[in-house]
C-alpha positions as CSV (number, residue, x, y, z in Angstrom):
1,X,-1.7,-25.8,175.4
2,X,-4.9,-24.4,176.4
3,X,-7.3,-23.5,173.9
4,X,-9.1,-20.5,173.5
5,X,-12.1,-19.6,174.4
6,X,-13.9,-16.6,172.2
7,X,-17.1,-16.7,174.3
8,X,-15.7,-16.2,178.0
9,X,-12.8,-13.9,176.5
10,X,-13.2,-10.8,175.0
11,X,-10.8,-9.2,172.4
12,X,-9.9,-5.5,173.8
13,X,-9.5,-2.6,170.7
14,X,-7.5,0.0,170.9
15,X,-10.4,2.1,171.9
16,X,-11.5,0.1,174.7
17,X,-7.9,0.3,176.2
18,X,-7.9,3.9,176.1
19,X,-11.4,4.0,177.4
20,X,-10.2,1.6,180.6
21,X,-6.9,2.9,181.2
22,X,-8.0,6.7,181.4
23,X,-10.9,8.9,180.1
24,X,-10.7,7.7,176.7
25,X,-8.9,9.1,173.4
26,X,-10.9,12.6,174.3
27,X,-9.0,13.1,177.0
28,X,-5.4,12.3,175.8
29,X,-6.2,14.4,173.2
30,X,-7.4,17.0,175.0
31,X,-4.6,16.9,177.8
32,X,-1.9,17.4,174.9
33,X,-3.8,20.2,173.3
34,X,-4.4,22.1,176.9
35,X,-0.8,21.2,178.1
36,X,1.1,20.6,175.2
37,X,3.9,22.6,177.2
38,X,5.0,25.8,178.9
39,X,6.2,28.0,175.5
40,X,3.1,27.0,173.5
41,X,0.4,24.6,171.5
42,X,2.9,22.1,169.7
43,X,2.8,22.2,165.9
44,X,1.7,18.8,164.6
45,X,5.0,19.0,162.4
46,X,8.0,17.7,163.8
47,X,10.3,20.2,163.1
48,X,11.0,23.0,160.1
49,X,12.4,21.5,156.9
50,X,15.5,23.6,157.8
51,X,16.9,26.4,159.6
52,X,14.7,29.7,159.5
53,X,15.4,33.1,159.0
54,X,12.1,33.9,160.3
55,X,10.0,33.0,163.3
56,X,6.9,35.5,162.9
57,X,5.2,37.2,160.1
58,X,3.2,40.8,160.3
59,X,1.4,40.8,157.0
60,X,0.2,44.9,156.2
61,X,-2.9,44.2,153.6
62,X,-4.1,47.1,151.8
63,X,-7.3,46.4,150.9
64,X,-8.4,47.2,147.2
65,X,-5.1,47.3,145.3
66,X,-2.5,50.1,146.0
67,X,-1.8,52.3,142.3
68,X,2.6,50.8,141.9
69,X,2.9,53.7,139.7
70,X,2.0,56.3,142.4
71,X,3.5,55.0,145.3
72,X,6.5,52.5,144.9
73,X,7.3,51.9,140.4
74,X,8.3,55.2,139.5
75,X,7.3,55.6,135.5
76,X,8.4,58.7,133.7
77,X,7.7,57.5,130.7
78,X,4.1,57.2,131.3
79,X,4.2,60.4,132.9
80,X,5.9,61.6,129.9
81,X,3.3,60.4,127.6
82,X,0.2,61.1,129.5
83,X,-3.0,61.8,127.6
84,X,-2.0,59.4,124.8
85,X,-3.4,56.4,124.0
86,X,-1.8,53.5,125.5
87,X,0.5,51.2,123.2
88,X,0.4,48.2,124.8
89,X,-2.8,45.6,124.4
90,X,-5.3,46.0,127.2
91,X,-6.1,42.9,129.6
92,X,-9.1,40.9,128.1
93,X,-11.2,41.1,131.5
94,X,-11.3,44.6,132.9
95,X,-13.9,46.2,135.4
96,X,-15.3,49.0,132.9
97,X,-13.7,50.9,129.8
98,X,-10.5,52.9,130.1
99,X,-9.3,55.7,128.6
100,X,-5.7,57.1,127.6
101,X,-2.2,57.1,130.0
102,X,-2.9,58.6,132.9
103,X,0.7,60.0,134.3
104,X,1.4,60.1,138.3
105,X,0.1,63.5,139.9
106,X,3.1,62.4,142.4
107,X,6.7,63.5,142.6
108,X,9.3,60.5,142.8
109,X,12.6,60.9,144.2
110,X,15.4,58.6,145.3
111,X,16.0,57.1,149.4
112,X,18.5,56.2,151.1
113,X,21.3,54.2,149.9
114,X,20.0,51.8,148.0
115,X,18.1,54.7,145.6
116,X,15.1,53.6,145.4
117,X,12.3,55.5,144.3
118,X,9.8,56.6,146.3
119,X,6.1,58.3,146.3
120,X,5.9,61.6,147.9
121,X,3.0,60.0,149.4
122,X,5.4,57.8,151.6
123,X,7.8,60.2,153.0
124,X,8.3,58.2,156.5
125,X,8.6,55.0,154.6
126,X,11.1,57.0,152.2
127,X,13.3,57.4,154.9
128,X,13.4,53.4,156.0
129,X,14.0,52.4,152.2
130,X,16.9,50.6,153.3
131,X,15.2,48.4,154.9
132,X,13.1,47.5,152.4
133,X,13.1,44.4,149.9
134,X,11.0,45.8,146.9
135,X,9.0,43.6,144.4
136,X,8.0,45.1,141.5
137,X,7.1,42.2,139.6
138,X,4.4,41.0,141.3
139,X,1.0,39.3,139.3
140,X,-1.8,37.5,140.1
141,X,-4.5,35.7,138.4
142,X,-7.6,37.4,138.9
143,X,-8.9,40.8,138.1
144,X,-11.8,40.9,140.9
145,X,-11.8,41.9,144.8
146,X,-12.9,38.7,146.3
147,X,-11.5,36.1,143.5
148,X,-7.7,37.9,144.4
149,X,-7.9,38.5,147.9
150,X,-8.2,34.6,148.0
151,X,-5.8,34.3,145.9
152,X,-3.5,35.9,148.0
153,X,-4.4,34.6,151.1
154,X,-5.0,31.1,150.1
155,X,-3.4,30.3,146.8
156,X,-6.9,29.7,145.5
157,X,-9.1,32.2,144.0
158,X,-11.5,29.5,143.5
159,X,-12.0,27.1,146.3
160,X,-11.9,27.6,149.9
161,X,-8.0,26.5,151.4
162,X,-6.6,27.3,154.3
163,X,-5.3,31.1,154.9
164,X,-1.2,31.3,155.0
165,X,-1.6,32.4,158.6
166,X,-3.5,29.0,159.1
167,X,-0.8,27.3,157.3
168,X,2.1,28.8,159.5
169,X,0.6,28.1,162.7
170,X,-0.3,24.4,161.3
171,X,3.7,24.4,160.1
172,X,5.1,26.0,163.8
173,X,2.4,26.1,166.4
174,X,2.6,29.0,169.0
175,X,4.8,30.9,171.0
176,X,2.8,31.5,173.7
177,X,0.1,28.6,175.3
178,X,-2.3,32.1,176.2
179,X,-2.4,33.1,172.6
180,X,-3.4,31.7,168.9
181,X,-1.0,31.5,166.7
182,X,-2.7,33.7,163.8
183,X,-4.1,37.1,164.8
184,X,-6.2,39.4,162.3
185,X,-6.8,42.9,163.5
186,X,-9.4,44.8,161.7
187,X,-10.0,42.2,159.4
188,X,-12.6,42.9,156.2
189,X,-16.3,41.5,155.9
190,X,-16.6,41.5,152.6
191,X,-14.5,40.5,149.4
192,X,-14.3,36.2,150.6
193,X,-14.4,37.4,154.6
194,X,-13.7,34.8,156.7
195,X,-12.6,32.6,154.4
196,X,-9.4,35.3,154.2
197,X,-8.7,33.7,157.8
198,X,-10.3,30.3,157.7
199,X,-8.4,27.0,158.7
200,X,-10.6,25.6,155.9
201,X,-9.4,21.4,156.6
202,X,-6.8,21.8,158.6
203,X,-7.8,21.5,162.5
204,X,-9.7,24.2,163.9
205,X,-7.5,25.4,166.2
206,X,-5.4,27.5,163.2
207,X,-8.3,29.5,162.4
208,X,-7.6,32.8,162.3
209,X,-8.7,35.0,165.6
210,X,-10.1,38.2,164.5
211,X,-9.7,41.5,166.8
212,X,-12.3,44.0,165.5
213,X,-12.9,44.1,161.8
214,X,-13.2,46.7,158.9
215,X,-15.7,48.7,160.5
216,X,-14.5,48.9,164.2
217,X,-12.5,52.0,165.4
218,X,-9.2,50.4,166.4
219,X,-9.5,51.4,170.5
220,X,-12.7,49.1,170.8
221,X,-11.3,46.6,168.4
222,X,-11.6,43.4,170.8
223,X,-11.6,39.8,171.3
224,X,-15.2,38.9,171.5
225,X,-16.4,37.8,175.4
226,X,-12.9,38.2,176.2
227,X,-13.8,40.6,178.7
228,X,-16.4,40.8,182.1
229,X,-19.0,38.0,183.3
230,X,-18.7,35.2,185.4
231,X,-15.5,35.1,188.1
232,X,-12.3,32.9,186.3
233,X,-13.6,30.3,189.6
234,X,-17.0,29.7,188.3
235,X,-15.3,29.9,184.4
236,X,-13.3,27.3,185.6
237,X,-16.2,25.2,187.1
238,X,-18.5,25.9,183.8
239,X,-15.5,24.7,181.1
240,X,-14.4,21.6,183.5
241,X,-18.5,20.4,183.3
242,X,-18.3,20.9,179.4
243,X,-15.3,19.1,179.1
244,X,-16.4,16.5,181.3
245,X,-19.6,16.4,179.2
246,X,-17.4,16.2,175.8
247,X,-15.1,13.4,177.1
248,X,-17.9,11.2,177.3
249,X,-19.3,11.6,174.1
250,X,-16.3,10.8,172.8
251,X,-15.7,7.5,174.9
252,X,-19.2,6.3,174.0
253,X,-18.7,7.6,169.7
254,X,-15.1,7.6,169.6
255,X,-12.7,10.2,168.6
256,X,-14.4,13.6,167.1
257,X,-11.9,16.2,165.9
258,X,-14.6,19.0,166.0
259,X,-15.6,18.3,170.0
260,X,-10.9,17.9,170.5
261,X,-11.2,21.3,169.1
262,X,-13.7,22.6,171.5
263,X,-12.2,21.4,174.1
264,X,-8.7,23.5,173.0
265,X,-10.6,26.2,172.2
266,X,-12.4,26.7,175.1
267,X,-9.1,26.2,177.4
268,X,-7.2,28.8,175.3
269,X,-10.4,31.3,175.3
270,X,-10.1,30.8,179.1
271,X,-6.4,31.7,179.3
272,X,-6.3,34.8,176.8
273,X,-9.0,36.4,179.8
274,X,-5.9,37.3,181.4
275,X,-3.0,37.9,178.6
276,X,-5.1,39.3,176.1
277,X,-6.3,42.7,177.4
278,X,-2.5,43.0,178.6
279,X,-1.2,43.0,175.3
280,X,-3.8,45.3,173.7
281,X,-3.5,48.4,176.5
282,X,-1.4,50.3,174.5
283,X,-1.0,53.1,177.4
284,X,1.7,50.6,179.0
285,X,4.0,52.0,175.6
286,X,6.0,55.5,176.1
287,X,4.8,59.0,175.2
288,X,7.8,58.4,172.8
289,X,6.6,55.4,170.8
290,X,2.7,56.4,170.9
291,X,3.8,59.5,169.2
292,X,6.2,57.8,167.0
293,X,2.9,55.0,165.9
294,X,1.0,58.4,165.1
295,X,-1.3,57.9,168.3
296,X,-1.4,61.9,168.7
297,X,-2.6,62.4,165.4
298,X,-6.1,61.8,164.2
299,X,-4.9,61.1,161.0
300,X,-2.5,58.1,161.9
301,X,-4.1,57.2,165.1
302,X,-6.4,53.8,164.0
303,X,-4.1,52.6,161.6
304,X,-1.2,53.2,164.4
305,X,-3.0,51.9,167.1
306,X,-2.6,48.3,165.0
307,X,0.4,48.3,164.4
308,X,1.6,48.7,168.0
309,X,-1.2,45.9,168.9
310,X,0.6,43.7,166.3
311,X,4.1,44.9,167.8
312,X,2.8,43.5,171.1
313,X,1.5,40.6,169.7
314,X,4.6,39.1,168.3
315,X,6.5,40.1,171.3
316,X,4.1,38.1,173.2
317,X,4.6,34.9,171.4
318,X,2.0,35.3,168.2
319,X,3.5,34.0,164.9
320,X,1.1,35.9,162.1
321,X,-0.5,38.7,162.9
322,X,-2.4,40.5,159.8
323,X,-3.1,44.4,160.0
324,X,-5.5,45.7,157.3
325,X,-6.3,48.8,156.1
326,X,-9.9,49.0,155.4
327,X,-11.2,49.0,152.1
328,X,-10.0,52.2,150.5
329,X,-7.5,51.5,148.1
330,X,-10.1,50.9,145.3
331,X,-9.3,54.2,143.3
332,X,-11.3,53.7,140.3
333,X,-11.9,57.7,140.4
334,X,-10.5,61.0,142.6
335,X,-7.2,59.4,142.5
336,X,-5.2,62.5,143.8
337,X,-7.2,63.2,146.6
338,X,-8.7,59.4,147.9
339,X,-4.9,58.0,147.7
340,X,-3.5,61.0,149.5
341,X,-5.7,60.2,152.3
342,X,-5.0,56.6,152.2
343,X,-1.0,57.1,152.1
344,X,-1.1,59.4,155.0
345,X,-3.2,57.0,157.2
346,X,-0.8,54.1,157.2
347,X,2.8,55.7,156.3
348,X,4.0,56.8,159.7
349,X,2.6,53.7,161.5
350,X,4.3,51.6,158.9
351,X,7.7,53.1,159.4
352,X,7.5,53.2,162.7
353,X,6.4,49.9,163.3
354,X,9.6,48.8,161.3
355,X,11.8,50.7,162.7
356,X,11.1,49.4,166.1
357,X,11.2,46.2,165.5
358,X,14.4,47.1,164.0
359,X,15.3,48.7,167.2
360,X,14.0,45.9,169.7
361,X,16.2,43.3,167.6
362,X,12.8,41.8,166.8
363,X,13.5,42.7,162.9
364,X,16.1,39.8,162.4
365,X,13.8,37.5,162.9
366,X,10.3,38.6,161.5
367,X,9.1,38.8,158.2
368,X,7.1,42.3,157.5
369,X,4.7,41.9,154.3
370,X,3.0,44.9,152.8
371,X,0.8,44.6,149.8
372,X,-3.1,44.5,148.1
373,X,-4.5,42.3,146.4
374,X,-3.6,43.5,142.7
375,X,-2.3,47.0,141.4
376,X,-4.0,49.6,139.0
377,X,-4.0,50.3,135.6
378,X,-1.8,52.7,133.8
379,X,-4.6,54.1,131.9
380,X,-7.3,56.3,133.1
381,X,-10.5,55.5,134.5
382,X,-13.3,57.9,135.7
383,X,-11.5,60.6,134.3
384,X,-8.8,60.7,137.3
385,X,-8.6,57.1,138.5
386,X,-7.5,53.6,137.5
387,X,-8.8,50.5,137.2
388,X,-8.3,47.3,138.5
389,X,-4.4,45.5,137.4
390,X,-3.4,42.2,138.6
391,X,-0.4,41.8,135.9
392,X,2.4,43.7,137.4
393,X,2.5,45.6,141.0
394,X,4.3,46.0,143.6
395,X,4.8,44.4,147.5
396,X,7.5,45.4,149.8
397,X,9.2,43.0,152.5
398,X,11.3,43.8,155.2
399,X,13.3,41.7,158.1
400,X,14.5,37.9,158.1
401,X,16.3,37.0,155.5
402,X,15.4,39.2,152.8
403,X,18.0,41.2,151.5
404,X,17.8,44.8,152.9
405,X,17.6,48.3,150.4
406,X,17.1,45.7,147.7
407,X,14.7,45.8,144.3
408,X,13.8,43.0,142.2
409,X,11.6,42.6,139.2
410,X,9.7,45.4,137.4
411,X,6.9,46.7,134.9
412,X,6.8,47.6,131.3
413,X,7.5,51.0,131.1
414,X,3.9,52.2,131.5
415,X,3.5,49.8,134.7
416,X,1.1,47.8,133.0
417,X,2.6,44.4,133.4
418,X,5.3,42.2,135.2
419,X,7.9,41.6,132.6
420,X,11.3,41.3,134.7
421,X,11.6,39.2,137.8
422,X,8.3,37.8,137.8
423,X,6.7,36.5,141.0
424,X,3.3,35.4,141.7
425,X,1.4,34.9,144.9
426,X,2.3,31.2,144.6
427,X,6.3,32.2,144.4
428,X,5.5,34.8,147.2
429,X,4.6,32.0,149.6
430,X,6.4,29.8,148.8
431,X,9.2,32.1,149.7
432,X,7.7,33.0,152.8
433,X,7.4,29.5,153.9
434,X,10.9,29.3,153.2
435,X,12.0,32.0,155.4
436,X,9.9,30.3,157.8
437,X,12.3,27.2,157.5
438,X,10.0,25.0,155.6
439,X,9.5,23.9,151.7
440,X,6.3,24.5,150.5
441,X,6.3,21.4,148.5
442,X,6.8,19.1,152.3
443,X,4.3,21.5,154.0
444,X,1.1,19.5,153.0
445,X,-1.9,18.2,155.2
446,X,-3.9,15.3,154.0
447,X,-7.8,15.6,153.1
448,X,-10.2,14.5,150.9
449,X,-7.7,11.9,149.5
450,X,-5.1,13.9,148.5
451,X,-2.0,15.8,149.9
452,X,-3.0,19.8,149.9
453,X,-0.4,22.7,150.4
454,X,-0.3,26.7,150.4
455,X,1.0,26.8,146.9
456,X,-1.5,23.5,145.3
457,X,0.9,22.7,142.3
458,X,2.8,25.9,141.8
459,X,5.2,28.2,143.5
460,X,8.9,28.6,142.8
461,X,11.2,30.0,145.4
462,X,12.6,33.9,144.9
463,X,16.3,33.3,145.6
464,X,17.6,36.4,144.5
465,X,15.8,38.5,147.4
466,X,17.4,35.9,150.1
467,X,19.9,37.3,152.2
């Protein structure tokens, strides 16, 4: 037997084959990121936990908390007893003092089959009701902007976590290899801003891409450098060189998940030059269904201009794709007048956008989400507005496997908080995730020595609004 010699032989690691045998662990990585196949980026999951209802989500945030009682939770009791001091105990955090009940200046009247009660403010949605999966139990746990617009985008109002949208492209990948799999048109700046879209831990690649923001009319809402410069050839020549450059780092450092990223991010940047603008030129879309979205109208025309863009988007392959509605929902005074504005803005886009999905047979198998970030108090505030309520409001859902022309939960009979039917954020997605085919207790990523998920310790599924 011949013995070994450890000066003239030496031991090969696993990085050193790599490094030999190809262009090192960069470029495996790299090649399975860029061409991980034809339909789309691979998620890192195996599969769903089970079969899904849904394959795509459209979340409609209205940012600054929609009043329940003047759109969707129809209270005549508190319009009853208006003016009157309220009987219920206040919240012990609230933004500034309140005064007596302040009834609904709106008329309420029951849609469609199902009866549900509906603002005057919403007559396009009114006539969709059912196809809508109310929730009028909703709470949350903080009273503030930024603390529950975390809350209810990452399931912490506290620390920085990944966004849901981050969480289902981690959970499913893409669609489609030229697009991300999270989208944000119109996002806000303010209130947690990015962090409303960040990856946070989880690989770069499911950040959230933003399209516009808050402040950007909707028709020059775009993907940053997505447009003009250098030719695709020379592109192609200046990414290949970075790559190159990248690859080598990584064979002399080893493996670097911020530089893998890059690399993905620059290859998908490269690809969306050419699918991107395509999906965003709404004048490809009818007469018909720009006038149904509300383009001919000033009124409707930004808010409907996203939610065609979103249409397009999930048709192309995109699994979440936010829309928000700026800032405006923060009624603390001019109620009447400042929500009657708001509801007209985003009520024909919304039912249009549903109802052709519905008609496209895209509704079966995407999951439409409309909500803020808390509700409003029952009690007036500023004379004629409400403040800030995160213990009982309302969301609405519509399309895979929710149950259609369907209400669960509800307020005290003032609106002031959840007592039937109770769900928070945390049972919100968790349900989502479900409909998504996964259990939010298996969808976890490990970091910082622990196992992390969407809904951290909490979250109990809704079964009764399953179909």
């Amino acid at each position: 037997m011949k013995s070994f010699d450890q000066a003239s032989t030496r031991l090969f690691s696993r990085r050193d084959l790599l490094a030999s045998s190809a262009c090192g662990f960069g470029w495996l990585a790299g090649k399975s990121l860029l061409a991980s196949s034809e339909s789309g980026t691979k998620s890192p999951l195996p599969l769903p936990h089970y079969a899904a209802k849904a394959k795509r989500v459209i979340f409609l945030f209205m940012h600054g908390g929609p009043s329940p009682m003047d759109t969707f939770d129809y209270k005549p009791i508190l319009n009853r007893d208006s003016g009157k001091p309220c009987p219920l105990p206040k919240p012990r955090v609230v933004s500034a003092e309140t005064g007596n009940l302040l009834g609904s200046p709106f008329s309420f009247s029951q849609k469609g089959q199902c009866g549900a009660w509906i603002s005057e403010l919403f007559p396009h949605i009114g006539h969709i009701a059912d196809d809508l999966c109310f929730l009028h139990g909703m709470h949350g746990s903080n009273s503030r902007h930024g603390g529950a617009l975390l809350e209810l985008h990452t399931g912490s109002d506290t620390f920085i976590r990944p966004s849901i949208g981050s969480w289902v492209s981690y959970g499913l990948g893409s669609e489609c290899r030229d697009l991300p799999a999270f989208i944000t048109l119109a996002p806000t700046l303010s209130h947690g801003g990015v962090n409303n879209q960040s990856s946070a831990f989880l690989p770069a690649v499911h950040q959230g891409v933003p399209i516009g923001s808050a402040a950007t009319p909707a028709d020059k809402a775009r993907i940053p450098y997505i447009e003009g410069g250098p030719s695709r050839e020379a592109q192609r020549a200046q990414i290949d060189l970075v790559n190159r450059l990248n690859t080598m780092h990584m064979n002399a450092a080893g493996p670097d998940s911020r530089l893998e990223a890059q690399i993905a991010s620059m290859e998908m940047a490269f690809r969306m030059q050419a699918t991107a603008p395509i999906v965003q030129n709404l004048n490809q879309e009818t007469k018909a269904t720009q006038e149904a979205y509300g383009l001919n109208d000033p009124t409707t025309q930004n808010y409907g201009k996203l939610c065609l863009m979103a249409r397009r988007f999930i048709e192309s392959g995109v699994r979440f794709v936010q829309v928000s509605h700026s800032y405006k929902w923060d009624q603390h005074s001019n109620l009447k007048g400042d929500l009657t504005r708001n509801c007209k803005e985003v009520d024909q886009p919304i039912a249009a956008l549903i109802s052709d999905l519905k008609a496209r047979g895209l509704l079966e198998d995407t999951l439409v989400w409309w909500g803020g970030e808390f509700g409003r108090t029952p009690v007036a505030q500023g004379g004629d507005g409400r403040d800030h309520n995160p213990h009982g409001f309302t969301h609405f859902l519509a399309g895979a496997g929710v149950k259609p022309g369907f209400r669960y939960g509800g307020t005290d009979d003032y609106g002031y908080y959840a007592v039937d039917g109770k769900v928070h954020f945390h049972d919100l997605h968790a349900t989502i995730l479900h409909l998504l085919g996964f259990e939010h207790t298996r969808l976890t990523y490990r970091h910082a020595g622990r196992d992390f998920r969407l809904t951290d310790i909490k979250g109990e599924l809704v079964k009764p609004i399953l179909a």
